[in-house]
Wavefront OBJ file of the C-alpha trace (Angstrom):
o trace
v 154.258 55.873 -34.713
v 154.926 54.085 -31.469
v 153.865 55.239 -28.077
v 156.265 56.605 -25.621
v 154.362 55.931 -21.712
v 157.218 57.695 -20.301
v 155.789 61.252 -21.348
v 153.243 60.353 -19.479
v 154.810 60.398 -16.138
v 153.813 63.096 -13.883
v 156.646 64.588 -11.445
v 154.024 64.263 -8.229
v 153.755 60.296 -9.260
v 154.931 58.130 -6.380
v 156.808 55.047 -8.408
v 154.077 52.607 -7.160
v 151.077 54.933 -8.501
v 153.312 55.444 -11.652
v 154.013 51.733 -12.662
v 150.350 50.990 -11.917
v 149.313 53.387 -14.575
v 151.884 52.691 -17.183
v 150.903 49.251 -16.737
v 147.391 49.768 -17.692
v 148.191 52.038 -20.933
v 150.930 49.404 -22.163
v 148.328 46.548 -21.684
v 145.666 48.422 -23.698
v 147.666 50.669 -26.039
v 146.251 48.054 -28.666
v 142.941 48.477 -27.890
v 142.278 52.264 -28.200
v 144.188 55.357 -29.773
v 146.600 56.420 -27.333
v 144.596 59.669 -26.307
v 141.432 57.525 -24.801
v 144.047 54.787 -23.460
v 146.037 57.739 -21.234
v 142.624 59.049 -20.921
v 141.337 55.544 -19.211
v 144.707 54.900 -16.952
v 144.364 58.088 -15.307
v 140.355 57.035 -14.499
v 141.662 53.246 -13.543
v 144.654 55.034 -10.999
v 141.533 57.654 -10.108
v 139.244 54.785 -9.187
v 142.010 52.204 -7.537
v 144.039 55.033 -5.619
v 141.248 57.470 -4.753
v 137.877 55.336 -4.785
v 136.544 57.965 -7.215
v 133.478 56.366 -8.743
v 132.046 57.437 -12.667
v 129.166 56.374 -14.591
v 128.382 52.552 -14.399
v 129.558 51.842 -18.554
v 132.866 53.542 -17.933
v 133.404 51.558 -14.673
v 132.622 48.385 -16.562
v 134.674 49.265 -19.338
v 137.977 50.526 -16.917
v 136.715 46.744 -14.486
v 137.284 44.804 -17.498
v 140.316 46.492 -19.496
v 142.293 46.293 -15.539
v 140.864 42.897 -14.204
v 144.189 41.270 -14.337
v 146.344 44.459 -13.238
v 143.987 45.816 -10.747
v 143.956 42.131 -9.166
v 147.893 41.564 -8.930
v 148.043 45.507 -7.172
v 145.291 44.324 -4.679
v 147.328 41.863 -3.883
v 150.514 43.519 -3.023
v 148.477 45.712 -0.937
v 147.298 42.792 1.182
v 147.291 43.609 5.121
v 148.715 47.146 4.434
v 146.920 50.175 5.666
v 144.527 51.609 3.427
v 142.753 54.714 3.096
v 138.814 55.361 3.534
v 137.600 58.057 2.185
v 133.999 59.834 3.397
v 132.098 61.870 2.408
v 131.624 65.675 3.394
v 128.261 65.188 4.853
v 129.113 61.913 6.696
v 132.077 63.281 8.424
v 130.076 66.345 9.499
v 127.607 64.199 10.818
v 130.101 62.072 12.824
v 131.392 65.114 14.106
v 128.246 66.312 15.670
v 127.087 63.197 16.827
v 130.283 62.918 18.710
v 129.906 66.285 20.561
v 126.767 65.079 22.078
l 1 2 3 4 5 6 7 8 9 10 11 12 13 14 15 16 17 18 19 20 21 22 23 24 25 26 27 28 29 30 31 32 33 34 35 36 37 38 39 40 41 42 43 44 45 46 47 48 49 50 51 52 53 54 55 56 57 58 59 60 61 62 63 64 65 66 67 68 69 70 71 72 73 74 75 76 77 78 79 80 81 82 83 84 85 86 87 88 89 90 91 92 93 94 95 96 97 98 99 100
């Protein structure tokens, strides 16, 4: 049975996002059934796109299986604006402090 990564597409995938993901499941389709590997690409794009953070043996295992892929995307985002993300509690805090 071979593995079709364009089902995996989502319709609210910007191209970039997209061929970041289907980069990691092609690279690791080997590795894992293809359930855990789709599973995994969505936590890599989670973690890369959206700073989402999981427990420390799955972000060692996502680190390791994306090293090479996560480095060359870094790269092309190199002096380009990037998004920072806070948390709920920190922004309210901001907020008050500011008022003062």
């Amino acid at each position: 049975m071979t593995f079709d990564v364009e089902k995996y597409k989502t319709f609210y995938e910007c191209d970039e996002h997209w061929e970041l993901k289907k980069t990691f499941m092609e690279s690791n389709i080997h590795n894992f059934p293809e359930d855990e590997v789709v599973c995994l690409a969505q936590v890599f794009t989670n973690i890369e796109l959206l700073g989402c953070q999981y427990p420390p043996e799955t972000m060692r295992l996502v680190a390791e299986l994306s090293k090479n892929i996560a480095s060359k995307y870094r790269d092309t985002r190199t002096g380009k604006l990037k998004r920072t993300f806070v948390t709920a509690s920190d922004a309210a805090a901001s907020r008050y402090v500011q008022k003062k």
